[in-house]
ROKOLLO-510158 format. One record per residue (C-alpha): residue number from 1; residue in three letters; x, y, z. Coordinates in nm, 3 decimals, always signed. Layout:
BEGIN
@num NUM	residuo Ala	u X	v Y	w Z
...
This chain:
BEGIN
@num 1	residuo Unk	u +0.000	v +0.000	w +0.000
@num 2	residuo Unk	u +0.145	v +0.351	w -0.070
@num 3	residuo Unk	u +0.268	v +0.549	w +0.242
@num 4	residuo Unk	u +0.029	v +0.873	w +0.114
@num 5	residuo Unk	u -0.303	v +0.650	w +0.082
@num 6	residuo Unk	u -0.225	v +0.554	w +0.480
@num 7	residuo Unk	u -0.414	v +0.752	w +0.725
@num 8	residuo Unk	u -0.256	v +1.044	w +0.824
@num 9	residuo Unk	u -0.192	v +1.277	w +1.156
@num 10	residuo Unk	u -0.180	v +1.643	w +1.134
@num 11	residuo Unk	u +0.168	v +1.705	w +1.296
@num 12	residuo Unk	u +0.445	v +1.455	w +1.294
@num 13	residuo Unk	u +0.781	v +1.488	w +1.532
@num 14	residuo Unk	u +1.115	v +1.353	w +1.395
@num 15	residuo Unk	u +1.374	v +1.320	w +1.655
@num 16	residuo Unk	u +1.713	v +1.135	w +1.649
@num 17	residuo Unk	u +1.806	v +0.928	w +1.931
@num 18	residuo Unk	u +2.140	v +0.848	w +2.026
@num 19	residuo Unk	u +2.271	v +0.812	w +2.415
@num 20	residuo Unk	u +2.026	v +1.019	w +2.504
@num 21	residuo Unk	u +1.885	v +0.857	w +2.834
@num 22	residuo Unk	u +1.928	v +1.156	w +3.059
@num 23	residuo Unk	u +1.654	v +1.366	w +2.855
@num 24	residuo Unk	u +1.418	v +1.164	w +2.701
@num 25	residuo Unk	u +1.196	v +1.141	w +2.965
@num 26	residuo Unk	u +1.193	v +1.547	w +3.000
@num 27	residuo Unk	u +1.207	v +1.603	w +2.580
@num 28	residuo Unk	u +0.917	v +1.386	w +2.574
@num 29	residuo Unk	u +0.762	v +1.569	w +2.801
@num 30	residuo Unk	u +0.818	v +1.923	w +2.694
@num 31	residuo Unk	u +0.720	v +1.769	w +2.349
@num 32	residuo Unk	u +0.406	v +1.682	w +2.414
@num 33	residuo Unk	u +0.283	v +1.949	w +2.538
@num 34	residuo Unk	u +0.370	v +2.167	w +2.273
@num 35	residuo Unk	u +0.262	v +1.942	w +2.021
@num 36	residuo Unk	u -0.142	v +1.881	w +2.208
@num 37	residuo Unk	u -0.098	v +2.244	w +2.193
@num 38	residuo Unk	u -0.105	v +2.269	w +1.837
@num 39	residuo Unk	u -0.352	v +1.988	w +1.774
@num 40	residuo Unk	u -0.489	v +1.670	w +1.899
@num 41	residuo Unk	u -0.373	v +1.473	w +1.620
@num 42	residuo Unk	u +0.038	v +1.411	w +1.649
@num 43	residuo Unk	u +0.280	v +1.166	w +1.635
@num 44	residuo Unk	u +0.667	v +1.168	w +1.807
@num 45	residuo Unk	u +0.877	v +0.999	w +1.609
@num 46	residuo Unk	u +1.236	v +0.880	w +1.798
@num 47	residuo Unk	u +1.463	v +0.710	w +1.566
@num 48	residuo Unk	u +1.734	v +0.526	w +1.810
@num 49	residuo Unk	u +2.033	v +0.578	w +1.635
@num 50	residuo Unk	u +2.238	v +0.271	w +1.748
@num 51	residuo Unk	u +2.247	v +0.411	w +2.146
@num 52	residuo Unk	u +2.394	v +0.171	w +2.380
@num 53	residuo Unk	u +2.260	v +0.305	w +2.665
@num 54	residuo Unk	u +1.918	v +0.320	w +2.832
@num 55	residuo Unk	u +1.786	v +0.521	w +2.582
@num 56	residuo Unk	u +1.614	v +0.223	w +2.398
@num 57	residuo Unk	u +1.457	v +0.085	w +2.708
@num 58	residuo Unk	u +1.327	v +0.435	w +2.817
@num 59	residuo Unk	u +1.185	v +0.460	w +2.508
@num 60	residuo Unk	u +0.992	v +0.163	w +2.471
@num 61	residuo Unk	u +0.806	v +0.222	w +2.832
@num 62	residuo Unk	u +0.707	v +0.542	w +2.679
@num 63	residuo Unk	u +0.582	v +0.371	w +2.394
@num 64	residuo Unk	u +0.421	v +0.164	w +2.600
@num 65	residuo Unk	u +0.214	v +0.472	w +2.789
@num 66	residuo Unk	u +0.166	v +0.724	w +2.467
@num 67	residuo Unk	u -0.029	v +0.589	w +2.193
@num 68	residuo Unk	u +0.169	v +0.922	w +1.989
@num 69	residuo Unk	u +0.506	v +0.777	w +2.020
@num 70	residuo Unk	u +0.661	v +0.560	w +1.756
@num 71	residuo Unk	u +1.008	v +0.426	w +1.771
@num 72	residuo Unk	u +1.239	v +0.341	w +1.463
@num 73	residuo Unk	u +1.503	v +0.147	w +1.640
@num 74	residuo Unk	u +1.810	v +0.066	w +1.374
@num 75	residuo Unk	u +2.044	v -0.164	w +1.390
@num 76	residuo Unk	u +2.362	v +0.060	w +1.490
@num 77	residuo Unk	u +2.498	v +0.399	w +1.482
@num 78	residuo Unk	u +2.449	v +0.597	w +1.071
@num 79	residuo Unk	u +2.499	v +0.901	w +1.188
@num 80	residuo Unk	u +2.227	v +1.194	w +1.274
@num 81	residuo Unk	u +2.137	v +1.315	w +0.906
@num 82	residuo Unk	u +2.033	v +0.918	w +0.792
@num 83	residuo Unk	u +1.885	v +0.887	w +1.143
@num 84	residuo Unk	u +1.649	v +1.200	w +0.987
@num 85	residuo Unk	u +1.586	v +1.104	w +0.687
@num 86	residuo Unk	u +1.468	v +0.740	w +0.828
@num 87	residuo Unk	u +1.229	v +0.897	w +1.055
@num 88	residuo Unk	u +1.121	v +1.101	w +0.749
@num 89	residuo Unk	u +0.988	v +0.828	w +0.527
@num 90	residuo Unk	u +0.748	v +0.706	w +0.786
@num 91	residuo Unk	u +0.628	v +1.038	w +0.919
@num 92	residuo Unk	u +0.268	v +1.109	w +0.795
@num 93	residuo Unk	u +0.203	v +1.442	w +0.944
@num 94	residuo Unk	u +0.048	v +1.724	w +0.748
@num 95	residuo Unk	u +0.307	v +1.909	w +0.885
@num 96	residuo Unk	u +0.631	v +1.750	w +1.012
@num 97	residuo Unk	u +0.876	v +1.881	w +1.252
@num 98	residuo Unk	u +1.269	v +1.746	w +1.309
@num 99	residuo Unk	u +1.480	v +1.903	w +1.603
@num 100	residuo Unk	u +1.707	v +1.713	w +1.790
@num 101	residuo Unk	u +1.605	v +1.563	w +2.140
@num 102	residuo Unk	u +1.901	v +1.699	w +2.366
@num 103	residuo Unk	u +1.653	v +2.018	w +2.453
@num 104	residuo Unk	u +1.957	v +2.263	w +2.328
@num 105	residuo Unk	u +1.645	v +2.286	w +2.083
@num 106	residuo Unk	u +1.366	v +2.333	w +2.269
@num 107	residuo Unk	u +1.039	v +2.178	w +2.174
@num 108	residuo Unk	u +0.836	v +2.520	w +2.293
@num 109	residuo Unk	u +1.012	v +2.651	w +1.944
@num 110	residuo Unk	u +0.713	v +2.430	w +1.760
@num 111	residuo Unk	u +0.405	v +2.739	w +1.808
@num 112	residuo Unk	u +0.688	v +3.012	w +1.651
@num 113	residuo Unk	u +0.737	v +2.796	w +1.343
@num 114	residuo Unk	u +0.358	v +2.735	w +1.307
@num 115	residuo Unk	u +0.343	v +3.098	w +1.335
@num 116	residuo Unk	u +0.594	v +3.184	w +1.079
@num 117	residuo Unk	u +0.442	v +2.882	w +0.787
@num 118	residuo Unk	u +0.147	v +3.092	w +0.854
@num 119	residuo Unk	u +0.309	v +3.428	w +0.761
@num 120	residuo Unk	u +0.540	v +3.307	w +0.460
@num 121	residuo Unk	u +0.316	v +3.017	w +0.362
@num 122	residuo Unk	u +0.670	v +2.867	w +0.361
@num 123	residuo Unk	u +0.712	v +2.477	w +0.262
@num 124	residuo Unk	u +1.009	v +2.494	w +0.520
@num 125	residuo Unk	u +1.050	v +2.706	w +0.793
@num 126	residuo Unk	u +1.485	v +2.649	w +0.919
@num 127	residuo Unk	u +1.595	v +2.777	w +1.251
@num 128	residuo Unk	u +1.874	v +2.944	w +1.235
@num 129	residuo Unk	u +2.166	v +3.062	w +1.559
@num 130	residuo Unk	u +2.151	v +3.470	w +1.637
@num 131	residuo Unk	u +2.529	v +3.364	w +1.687
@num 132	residuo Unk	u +2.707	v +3.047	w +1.586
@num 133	residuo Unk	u +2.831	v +2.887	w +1.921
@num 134	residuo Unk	u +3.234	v +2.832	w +2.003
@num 135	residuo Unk	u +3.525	v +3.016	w +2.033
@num 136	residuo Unk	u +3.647	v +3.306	w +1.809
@num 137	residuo Unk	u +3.800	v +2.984	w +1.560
@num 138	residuo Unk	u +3.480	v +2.798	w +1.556
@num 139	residuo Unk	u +3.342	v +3.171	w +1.458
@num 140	residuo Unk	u +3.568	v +3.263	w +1.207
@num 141	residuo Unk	u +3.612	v +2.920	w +1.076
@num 142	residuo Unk	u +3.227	v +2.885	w +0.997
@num 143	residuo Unk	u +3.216	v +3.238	w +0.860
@num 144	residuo Unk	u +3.473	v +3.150	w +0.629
@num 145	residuo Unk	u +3.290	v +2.829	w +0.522
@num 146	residuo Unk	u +2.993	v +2.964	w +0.445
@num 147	residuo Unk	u +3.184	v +3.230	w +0.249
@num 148	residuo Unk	u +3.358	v +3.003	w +0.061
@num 149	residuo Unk	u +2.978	v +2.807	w -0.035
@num 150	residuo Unk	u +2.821	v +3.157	w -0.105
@num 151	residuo Unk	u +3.081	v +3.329	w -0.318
@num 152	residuo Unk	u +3.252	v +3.079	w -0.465
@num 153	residuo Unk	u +3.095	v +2.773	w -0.472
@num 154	residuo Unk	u +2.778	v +2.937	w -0.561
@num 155	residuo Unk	u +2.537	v +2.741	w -0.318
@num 156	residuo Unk	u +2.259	v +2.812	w -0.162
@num 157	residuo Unk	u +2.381	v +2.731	w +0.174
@num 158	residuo Unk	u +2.218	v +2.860	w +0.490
@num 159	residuo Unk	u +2.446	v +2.997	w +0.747
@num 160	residuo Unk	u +2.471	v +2.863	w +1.153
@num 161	residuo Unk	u +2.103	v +2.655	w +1.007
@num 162	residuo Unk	u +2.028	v +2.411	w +1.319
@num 163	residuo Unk	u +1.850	v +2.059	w +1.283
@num 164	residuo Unk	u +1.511	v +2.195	w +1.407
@num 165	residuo Unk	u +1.273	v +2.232	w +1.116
@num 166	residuo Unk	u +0.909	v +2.264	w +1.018
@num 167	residuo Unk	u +0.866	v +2.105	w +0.653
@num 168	residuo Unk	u +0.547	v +2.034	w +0.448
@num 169	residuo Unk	u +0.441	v +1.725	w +0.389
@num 170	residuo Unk	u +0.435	v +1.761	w -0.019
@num 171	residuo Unk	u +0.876	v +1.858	w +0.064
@num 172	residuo Unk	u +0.865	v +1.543	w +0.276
@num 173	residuo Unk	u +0.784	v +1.374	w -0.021
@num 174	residuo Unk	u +1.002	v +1.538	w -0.236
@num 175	residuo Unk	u +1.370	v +1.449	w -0.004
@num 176	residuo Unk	u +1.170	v +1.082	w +0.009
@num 177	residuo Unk	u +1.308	v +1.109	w -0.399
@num 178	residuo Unk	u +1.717	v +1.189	w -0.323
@num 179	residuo Unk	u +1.918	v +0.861	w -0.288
@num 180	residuo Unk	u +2.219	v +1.013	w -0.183
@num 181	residuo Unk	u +2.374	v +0.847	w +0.094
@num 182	residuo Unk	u +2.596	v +1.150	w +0.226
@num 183	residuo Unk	u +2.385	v +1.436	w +0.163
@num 184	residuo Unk	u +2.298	v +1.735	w +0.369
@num 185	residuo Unk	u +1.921	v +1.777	w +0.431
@num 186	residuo Unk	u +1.978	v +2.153	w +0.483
@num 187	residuo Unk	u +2.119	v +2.136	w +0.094
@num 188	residuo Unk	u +1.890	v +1.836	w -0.081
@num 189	residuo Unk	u +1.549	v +2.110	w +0.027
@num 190	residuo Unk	u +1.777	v +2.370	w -0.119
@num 191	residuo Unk	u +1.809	v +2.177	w -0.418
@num 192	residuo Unk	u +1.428	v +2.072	w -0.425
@num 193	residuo Unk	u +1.354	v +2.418	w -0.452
@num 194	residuo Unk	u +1.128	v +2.452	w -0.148
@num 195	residuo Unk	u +1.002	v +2.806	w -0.068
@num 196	residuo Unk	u +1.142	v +2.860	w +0.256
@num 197	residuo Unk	u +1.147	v +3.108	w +0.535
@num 198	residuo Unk	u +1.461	v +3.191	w +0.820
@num 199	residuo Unk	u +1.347	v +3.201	w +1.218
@num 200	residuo Unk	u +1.606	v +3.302	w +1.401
@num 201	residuo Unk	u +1.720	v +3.121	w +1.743
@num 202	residuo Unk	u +1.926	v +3.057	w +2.058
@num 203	residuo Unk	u +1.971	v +2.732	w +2.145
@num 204	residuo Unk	u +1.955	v +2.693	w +2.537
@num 205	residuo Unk	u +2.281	v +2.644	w +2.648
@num 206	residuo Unk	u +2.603	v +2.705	w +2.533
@num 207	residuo Unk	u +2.800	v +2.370	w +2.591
@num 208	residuo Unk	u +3.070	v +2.278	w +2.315
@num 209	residuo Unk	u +2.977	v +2.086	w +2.089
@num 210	residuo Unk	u +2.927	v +1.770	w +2.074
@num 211	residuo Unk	u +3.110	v +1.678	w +1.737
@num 212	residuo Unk	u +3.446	v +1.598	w +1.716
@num 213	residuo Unk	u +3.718	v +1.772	w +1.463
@num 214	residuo Unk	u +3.700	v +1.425	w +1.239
@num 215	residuo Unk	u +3.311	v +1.461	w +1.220
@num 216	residuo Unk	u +3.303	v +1.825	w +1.136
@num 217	residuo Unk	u +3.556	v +1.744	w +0.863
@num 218	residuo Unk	u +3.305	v +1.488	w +0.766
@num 219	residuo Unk	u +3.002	v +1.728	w +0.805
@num 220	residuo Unk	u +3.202	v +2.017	w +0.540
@num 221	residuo Unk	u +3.279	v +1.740	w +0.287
@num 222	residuo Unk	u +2.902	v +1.658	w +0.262
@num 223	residuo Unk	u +2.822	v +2.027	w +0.255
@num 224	residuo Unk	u +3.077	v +2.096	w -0.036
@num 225	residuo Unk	u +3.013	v +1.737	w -0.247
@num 226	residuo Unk	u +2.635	v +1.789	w -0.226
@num 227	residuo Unk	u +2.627	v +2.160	w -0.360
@num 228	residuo Unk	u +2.857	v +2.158	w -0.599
@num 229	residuo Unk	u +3.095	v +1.992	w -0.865
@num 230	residuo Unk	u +3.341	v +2.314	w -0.912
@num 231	residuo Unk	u +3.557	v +2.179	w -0.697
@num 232	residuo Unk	u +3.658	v +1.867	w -0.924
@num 233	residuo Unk	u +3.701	v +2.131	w -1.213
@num 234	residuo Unk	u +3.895	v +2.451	w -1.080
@num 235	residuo Unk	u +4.166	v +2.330	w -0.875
@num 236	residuo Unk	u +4.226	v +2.081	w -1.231
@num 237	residuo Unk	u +4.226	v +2.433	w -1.447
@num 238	residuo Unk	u +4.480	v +2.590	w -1.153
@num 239	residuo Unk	u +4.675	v +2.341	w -1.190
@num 240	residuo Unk	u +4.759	v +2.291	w -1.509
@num 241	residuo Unk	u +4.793	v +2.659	w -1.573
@num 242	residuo Unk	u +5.060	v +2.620	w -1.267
@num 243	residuo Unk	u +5.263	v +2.376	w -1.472
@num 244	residuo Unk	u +5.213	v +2.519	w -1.809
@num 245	residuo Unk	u +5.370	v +2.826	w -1.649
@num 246	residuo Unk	u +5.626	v +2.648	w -1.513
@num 247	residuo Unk	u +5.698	v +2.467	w -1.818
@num 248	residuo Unk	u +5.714	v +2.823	w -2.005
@num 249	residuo Unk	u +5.992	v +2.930	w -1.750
@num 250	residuo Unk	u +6.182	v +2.701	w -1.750
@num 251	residuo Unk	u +6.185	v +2.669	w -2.144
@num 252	residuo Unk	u +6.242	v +3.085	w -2.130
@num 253	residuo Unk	u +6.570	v +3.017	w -1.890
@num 254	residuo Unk	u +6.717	v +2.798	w -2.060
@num 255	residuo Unk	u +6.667	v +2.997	w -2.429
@num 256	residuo Unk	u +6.792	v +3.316	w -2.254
@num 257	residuo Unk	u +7.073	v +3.133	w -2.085
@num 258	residuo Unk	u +7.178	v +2.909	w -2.375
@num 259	residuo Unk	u +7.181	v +2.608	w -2.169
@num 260	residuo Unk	u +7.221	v +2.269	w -2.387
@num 261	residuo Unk	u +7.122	v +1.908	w -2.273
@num 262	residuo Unk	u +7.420	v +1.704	w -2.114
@num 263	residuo Unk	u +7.425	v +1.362	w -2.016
@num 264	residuo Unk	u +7.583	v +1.453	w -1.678
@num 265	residuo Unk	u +7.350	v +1.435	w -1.350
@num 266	residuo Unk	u +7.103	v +1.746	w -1.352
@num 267	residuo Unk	u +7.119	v +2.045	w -1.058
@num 268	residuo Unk	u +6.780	v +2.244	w -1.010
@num 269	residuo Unk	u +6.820	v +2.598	w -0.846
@num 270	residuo Unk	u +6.668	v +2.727	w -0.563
@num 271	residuo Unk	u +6.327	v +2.842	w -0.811
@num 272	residuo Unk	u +6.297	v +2.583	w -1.023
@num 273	residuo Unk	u +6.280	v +2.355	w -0.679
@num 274	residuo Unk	u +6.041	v +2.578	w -0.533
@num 275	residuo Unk	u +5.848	v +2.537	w -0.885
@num 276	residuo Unk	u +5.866	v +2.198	w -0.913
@num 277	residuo Unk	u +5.763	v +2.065	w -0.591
@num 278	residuo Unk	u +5.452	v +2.362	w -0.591
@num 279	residuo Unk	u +5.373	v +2.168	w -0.921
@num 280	residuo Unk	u +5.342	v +1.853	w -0.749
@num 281	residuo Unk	u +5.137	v +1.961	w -0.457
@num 282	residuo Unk	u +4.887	v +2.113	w -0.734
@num 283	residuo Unk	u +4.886	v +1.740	w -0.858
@num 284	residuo Unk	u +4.838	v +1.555	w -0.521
@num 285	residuo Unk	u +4.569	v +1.791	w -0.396
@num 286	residuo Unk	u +4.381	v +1.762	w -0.710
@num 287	residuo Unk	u +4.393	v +1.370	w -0.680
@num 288	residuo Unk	u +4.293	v +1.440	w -0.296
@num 289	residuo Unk	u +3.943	v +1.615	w -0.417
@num 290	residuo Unk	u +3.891	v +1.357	w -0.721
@num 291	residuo Unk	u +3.941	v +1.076	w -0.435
@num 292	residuo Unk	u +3.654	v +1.262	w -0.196
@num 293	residuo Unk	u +3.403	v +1.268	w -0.523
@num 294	residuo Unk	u +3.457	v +0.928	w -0.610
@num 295	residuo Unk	u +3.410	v +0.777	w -0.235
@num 296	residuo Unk	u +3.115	v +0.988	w -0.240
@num 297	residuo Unk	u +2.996	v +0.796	w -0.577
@num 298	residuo Unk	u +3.101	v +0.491	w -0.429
@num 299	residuo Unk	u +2.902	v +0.479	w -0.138
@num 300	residuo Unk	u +2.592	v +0.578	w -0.403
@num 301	residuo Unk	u +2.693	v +0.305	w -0.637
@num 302	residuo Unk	u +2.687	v +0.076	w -0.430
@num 303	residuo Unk	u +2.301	v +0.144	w -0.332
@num 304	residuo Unk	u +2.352	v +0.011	w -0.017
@num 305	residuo Unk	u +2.056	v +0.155	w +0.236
@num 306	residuo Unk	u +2.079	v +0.448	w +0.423
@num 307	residuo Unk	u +1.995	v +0.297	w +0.755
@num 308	residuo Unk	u +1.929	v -0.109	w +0.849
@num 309	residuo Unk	u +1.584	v -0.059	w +1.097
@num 310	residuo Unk	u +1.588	v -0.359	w +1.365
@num 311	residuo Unk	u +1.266	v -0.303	w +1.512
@num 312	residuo Unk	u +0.951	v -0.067	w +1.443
@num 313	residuo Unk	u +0.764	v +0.004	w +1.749
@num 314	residuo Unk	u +0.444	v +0.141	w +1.591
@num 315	residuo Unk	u +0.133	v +0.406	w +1.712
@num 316	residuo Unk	u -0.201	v +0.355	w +1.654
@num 317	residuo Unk	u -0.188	v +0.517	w +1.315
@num 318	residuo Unk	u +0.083	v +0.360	w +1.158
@num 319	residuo Unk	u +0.103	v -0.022	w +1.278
@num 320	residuo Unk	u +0.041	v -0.134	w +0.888
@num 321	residuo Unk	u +0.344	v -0.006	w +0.791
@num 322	residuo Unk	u +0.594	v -0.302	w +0.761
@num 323	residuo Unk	u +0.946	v -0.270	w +0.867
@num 324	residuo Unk	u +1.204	v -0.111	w +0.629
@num 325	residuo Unk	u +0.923	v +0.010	w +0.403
């Protein structure tokens, strides 16, 4: 049976899961009654994102009291953004809202981004930070990123954007269409098209972050490899015009110099070291950014799935839905 013939709720809740014990009780909570506030007819969607923990067990005894909460249990740890998008293909809201669960989001955001879809008649509504959190290098560092997508890149990227969201369920369907295994949700609604609308924010506390230097390494490669393919072609045209100068001067030396070939071993000077070896870093950082497209194609090659589910723990809307549908 097709997900959009199923009966459907007026407001879904999408929210990642992952060692999370210590609020779930109070997010679920704070949750619900923002979401009764807004209407009768909900859902909370927690998608337990491989937690080793108590968060599962917590879970499931709320389950077991709330007819509104669903849980999406998978089989280990994908990562937040496929946690998401899994929660995404079974939410059935009219209207469905993702924001993570560790209340540094808080659910009594939901009424403000009802209020602003009202306004804009926007098909997503992103929060964004007044001020992106960190010290003066996490500051400057994701000014300059966000420079680099806007100016150069030429992406619509949306600066210091955090995970909580209020989408349509017509743009729901449309990120249901991208395959893309390592893809930024922020950028796959840019790239849908949606007409969207900026609330700005302050998360509640001001803890560092959570994500390590590997993962936000991991977090700007998706950003760049899912908005745009100039990288594979300009640092290719830099470098060859690199060597091709190169190749001119040294060619111009040895005219104005009259040097001749000789079978004896070959000296290099001081600049034609210098240009030599900058030639070769051109080279090995162009293979670098060819290697990061093509693990990127890899992994959507392979069409592997995003996320493995283990267990669907179901409300009383949904329990027809089979597992991994």
């Amino acid at each position: 049976m097709d997900r959009d013939q199923k009966h459907s709720v007026a407001l879904s809740v999408v929210t990642p899961v992952y060692q999370a014990q210590a609020c779930i009780e109070e997010f679920h909570r704070r949750m619900t009654q923002a979401a009764s506030a807004i209407t009768p007819d909900y859902e909370i969607i927690f998608v337990n994102d491989g937690s080793t923990d108590q968060s599962l067990e917590k879970l499931v005894a709320l389950h077991a009291k709330d007819p509104h909460v669903m849980i999406i249990d998978l089989s280990r740890n994908f990562g937040q953004p496929n946690a998401i998008r899994t929660g995404l293909n079974y939410a059935q809201g009219e209207y469905v809202f993702a924001i993570d669960d560790d209340l540094e989001e808080q659910p009594e955001w939901l009424p403000r981004f009802y209020q602003m879809q009202a306004q804009n008649g926007a098909e997503v509504v992103f929060s964004v930070q007044h001020r992106r959190r960190g010290g003066w290098i996490d500051r400057i560092g994701g000014a300059l990123f966000f420079f680099f997508m806007r100016k150069i890149l030429h992406a619509e990227s949306i600066p210091n954007v955090m995970t909580a969201r209020l989408m349509t369920q017509s743009h729901v369907r449309a990120l249901r269409q991208y395959k893309e295994h390592n893809a930024s949700l922020t950028i796959l609604s840019r790239i849908a098209g949606c007409n969207h609308a900026i609330l700005p924010l302050e998360k509640a506390s001001h803890i560092h972050s959570s994500y390590s230097l590997y993962k936000r390494w991991r977090l700007m490669i998706t950003h760049i490899t899912s908005a745009s393919s100039r990288p594979l072609i300009w640092p290719l045209m830099l470098a060859g015009t690199w060597i091709a100068a190169c190749s001119a001067f040294f060619v111009a030396k040895a005219l104005v110099s009259g040097a001749t070939a000789s079978p004896g071993p070959i000296f290099f000077d001081r600049e034609e070291v210098f240009l030599t070896m900058t030639g070769i870093g051109f080279i090995l950082a162009c293979l670098a950014i060819l290697g990061l497209y093509l693990s990127e194609m890899f992994d959507d090659v392979r069409q592997r799935p995003l996320t493995i589910i283990r267990k669907i723990y179901a409300t009383q809307t949904n329990k027809q839905l089979p597992v991994g549908e």
